[in-house]
N, C-alpha and C positions, 0 to 999 in steps of 0.2 A: 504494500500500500504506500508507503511512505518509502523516496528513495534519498539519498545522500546527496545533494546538491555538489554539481563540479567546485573546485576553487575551498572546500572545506576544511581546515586544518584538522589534526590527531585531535585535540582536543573537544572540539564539535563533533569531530565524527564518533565521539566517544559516546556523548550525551542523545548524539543523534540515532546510536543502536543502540543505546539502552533505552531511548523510549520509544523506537520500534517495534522495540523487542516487547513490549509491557501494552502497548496499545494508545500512548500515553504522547500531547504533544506542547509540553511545559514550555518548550523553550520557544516555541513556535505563542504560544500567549504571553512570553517575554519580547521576544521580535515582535510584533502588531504591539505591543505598549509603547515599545521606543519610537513605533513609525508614527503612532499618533501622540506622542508626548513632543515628536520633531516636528510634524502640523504644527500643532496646537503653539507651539514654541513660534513658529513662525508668525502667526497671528500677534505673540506678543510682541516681538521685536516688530513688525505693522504699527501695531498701536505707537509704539515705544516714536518710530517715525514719524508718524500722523500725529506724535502731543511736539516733537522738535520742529514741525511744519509749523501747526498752528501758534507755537507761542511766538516764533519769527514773525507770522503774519497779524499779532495780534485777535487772533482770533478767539472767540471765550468758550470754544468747544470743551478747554481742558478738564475742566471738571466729570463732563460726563468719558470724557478718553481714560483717565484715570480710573473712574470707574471701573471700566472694561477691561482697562490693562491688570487690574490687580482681582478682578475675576478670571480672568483666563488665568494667569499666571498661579493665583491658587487652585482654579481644577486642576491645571496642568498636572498637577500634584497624584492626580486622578490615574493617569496613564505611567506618571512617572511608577507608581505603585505595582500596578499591571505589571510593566518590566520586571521591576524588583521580583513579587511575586512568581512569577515563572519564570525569570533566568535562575531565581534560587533553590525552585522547589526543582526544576530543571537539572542543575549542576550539584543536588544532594542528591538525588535519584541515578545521578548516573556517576558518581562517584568522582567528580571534578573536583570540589568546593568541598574545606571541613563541615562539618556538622555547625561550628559557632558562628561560621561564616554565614551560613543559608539561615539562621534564627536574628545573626541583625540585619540580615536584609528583609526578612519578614517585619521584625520589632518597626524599621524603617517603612516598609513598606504601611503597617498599621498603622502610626503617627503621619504620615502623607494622607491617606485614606481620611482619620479624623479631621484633620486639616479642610481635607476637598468638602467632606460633608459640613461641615459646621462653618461654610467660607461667606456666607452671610452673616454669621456672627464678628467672623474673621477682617471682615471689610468693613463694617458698619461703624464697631466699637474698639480702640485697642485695649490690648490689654495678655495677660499670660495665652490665651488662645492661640495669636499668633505666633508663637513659640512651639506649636504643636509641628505645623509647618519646616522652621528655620531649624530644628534638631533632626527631624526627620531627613532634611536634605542632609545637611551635615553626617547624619548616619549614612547617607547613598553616598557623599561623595568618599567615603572610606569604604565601604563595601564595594567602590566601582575602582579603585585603586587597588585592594587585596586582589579581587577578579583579573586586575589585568598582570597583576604579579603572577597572580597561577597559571592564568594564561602564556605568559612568556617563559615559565620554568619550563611546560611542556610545550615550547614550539620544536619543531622536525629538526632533529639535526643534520647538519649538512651532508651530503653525498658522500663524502668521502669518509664520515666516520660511522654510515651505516653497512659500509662495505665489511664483507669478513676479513679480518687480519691477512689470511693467505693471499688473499687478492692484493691487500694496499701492499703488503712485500714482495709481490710479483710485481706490480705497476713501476716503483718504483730500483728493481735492480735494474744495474745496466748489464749487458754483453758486450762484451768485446774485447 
């Protein structure tokens, strides 16, 4: 059913038969969170354009821009989770990510979640709420830095150190 996409590295392709193999498609519901947390982001950095527009032209749009920009940017929170939650449950399932790795990107992903739900209260009023949000991200941006450390411990190594020994001391004697 599910086939291993060209261009895959060892370490997806790892994640990617273990949840072949289970029926299971975690990481594929962490990919579609990043693609619309990378939307959705665009809108923001839009908006973000459309308030440096209007305050150059004196325009008194800003108030309602603002608005918008800081609801999109707390759902955003929405899909950031998404990710979190299936690239975690994704890389505990398939043996990529330690155990304490995949529970705070869940812990993060929950605090994101709170965030996106309670973002009318988050917008209206400050106060500790918005804190539910800025720790939450702070926990992804250390969960997406561990990830790309695992990530690079197992990338391929090069050709020439996968060869068997007998071969690289054939290649390299001379005759003559």
């Amino acid at each position: 059913m599910f086939r291993r996409p060209t261009g895959v590295g060892p370490s997806s392709a790892r994640v990617w038969q273990s949840e072949r193999d289970s029926g299971e498609a975690w990481a594929l519901v962490g990919f579609a969170g990043l693609v619309l947390q990378n939307a959705v982001f665009a809108g923001v950095v839009a908006v973000r354009l459309a308030l440096a527009s209007t305050a150059a032209d004196g325009v008194g749009a800003d108030t309602s821009l603002w608005a918008l920009h800081d609801a999109l940017f707390t759902l955003n929170g929405t899909f950031l989770a998404l990710a979190l939650i299936g690239l975690s449950v994704g890389g505990l399932r398939g043996g990529l990510i330690r155990p304490w790795h995949g529970r705070w990107g869940l812990v993060a992903a929950v605090l994101l979640l709170c965030s996106a739900v309670l973002a009318p209260l988050v917008i209206d009023h400050s106060g500790p709420l918005g804190l539910l949000g800025l720790v939450g991200r702070l926990m992804w941006v250390v969960w997406i830095v561990v990830y790309g450390v695992v990530l690079m411990r197992r990338a391929p190594q090069s050709p020439t150190a996968r060869r068997p020994a007998a071969v690289r001391s054939m290649g390299s004697s001379r005759v003559g």
